[in-house]
C-alpha positions as semicolon CSV with decimal commas, in nm:
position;residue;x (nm);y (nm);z (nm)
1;X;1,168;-1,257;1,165
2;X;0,978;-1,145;0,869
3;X;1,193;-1,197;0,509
4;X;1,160;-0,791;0,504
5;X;1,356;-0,784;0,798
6;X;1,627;-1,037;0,683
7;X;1,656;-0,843;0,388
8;X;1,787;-0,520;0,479
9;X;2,011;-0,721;0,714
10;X;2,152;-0,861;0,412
11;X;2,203;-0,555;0,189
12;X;2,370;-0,394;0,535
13;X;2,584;-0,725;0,547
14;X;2,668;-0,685;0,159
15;X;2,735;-0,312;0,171
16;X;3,031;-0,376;0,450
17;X;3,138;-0,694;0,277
18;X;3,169;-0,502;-0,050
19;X;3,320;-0,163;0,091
20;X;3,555;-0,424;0,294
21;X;3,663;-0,634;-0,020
22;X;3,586;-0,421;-0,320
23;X;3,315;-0,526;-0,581
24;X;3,197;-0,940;-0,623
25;X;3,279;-1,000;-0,983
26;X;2,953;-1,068;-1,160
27;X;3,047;-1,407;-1,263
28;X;3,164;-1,455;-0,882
29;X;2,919;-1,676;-0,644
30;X;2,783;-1,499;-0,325
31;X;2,712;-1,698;-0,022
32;X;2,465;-1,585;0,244
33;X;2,458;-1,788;0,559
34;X;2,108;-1,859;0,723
35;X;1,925;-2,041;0,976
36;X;1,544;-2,215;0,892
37;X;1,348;-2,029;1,202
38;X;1,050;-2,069;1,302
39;X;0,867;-1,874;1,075
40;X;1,031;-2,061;0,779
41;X;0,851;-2,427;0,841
42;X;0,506;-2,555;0,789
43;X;0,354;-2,827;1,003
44;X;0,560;-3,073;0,843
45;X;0,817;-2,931;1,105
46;X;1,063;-2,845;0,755
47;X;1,100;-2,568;0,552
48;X;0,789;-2,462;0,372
49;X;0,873;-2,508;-0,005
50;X;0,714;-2,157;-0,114
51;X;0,982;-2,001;0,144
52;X;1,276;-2,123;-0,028
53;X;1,211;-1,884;-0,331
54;X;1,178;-1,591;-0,051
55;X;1,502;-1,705;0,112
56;X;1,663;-1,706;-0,259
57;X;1,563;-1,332;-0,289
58;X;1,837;-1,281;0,000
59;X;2,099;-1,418;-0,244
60;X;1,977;-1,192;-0,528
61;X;1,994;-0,879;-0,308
62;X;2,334;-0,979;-0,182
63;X;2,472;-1,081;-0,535
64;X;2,295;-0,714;-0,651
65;X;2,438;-0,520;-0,367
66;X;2,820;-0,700;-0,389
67;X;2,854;-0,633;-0,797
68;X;2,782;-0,289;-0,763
69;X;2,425;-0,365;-1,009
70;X;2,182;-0,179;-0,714
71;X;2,437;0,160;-0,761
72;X;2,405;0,071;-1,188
73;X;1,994;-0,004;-1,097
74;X;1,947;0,343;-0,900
75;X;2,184;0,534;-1,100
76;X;2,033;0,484;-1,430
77;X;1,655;0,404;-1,346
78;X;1,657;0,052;-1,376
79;X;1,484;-0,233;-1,171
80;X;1,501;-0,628;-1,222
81;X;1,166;-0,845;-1,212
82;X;1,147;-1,272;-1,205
83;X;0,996;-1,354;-1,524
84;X;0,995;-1,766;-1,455
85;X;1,186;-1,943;-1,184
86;X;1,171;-2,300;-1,079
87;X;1,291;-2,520;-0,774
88;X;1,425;-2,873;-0,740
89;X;1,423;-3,004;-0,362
90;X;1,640;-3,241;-0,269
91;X;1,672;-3,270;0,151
92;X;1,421;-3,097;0,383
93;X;1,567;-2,770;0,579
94;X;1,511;-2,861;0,953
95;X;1,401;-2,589;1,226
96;X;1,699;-2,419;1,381
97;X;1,927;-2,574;1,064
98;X;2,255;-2,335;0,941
99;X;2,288;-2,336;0,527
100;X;2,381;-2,126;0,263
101;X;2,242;-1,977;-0,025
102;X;2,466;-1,990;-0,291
103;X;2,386;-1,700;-0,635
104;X;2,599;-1,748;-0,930
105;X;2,500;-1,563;-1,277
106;X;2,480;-1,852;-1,505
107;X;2,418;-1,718;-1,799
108;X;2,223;-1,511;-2,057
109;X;1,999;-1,527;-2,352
110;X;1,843;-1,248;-2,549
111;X;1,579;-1,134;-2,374
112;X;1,685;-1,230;-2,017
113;X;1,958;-1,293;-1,761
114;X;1,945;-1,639;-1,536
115;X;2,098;-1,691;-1,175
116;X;2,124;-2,033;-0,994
117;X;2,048;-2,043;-0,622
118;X;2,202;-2,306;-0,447
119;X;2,065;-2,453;-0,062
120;X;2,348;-2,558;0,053
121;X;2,461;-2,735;0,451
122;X;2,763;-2,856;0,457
123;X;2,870;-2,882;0,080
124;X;2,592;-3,080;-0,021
125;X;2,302;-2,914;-0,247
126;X;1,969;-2,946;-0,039
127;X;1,774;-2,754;-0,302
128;X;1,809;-2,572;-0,608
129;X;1,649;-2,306;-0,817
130;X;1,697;-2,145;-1,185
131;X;1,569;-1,801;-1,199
132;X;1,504;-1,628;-1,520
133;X;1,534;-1,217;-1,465
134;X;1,451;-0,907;-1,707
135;X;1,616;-0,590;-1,662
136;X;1,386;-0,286;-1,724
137;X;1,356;0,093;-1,729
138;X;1,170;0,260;-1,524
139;X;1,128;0,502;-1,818
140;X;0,988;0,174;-1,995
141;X;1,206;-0,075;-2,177
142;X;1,462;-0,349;-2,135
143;X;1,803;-0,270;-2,047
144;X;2,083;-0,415;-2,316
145;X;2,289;-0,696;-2,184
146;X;2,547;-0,471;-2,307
147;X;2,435;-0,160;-2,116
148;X;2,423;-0,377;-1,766
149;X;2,740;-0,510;-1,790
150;X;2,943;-0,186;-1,898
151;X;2,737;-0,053;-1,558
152;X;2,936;-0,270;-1,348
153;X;3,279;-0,286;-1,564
154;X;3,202;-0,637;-1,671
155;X;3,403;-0,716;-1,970
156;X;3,469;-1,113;-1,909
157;X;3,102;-1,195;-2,133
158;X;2,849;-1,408;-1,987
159;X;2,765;-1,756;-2,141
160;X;2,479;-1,809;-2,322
161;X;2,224;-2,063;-2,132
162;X;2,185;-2,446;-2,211
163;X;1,931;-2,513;-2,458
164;X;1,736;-2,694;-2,195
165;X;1,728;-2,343;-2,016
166;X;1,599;-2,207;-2,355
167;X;1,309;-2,456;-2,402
168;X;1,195;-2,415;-2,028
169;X;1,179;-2,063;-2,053
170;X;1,031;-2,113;-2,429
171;X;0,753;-2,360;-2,245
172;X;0,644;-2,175;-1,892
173;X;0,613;-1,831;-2,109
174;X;0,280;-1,648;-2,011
175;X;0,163;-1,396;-2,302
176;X;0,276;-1,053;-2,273
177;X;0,102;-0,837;-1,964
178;X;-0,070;-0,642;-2,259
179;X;-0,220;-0,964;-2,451
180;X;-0,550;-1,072;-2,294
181;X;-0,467;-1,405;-2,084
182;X;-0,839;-1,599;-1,982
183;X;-0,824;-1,864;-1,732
184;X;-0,978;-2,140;-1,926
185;X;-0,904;-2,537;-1,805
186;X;-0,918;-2,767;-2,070
């Protein structure tokens, strides 16, 4: 089953979830149940590591759906991209294997908002991911931290980040999409 497929599965799962039990706070942690098929491995016989980040997206568009953000998102013209994430692999995912993906909003610093994914089987963390998220208009512009959480009736303040979180994001950084960027190995 293609990750296209698995997604609107999701948001249906989310958008019965959410109508059942009202709105996920946004500093709540959504869980998405799964199962590594075969599309999912590589000939290792374990999950590829590029599909973990796909399989995170689920998480995302759970977490988005839950909060009530994709109603704030389509209502006022907004859309989130991935600006940096990175992964940490612990255990290998096994064909067939049940886990969860765990989302939880970790934080925020002035520029960006950052989510933890969790894989999780049984309790224990198989892999983990920080992803680092910008909030745009489609008119053009970011979206205020301010502006996102008054969408959603968040009034409980996100943290601000670790500084670790700050120098990662400070160190991956590309230049801006309008700043020339050659590919020159030195």
């Amino acid at each position: 089953m293609n990750v296209i497929w698995r997604t609107l599965l999701i948001m249906l799962r989310a958008k019965r979830i959410r109508k059942r039990e009202g709105d996920l706070p946004l500093d709540g942690i959504s869980r998405v149940r799964l199962t590594t098929l075969p599309t999912d491995i590589d000939l290792l016989r374990h999950m590829n590591n590029g599909r973990y980040l796909s399989l995170f997206d689920l998480g995302r568009w759970d977490m988005t759906t839950r909060t009530g953000l994709g109603d704030a998102f389509r209502t006022h013209g907004w859309y989130a991209v991935v600006a940096n994430e990175t992964v940490t692999f612990r255990k290998s995912l096994e064909l067939f294997q049940r886990f969860d993906v765990e989302t939880k909003w970790i934080g925020h610093d002035d520029r960006a908002v950052y989510m933890e994914h969790r894989a999780v089987v049984d309790g224990e963390v198989y892999a983990q991911a920080i992803v680092r998220a910008r909030i745009l208009r489609r008119s053009g512009g970011p979206v205020t931290h301010e502006e996102l959480f008054e969408a959603v009736g968040f009034d409980g303040g996100m943290p601000d980040i670790a500084d670790w979180l700050h120098e990662w994001a400070d160190r991956v950084r590309l230049p801006s999409a309008r700043a020339e960027a050659p590919s020159v190995w030195e």
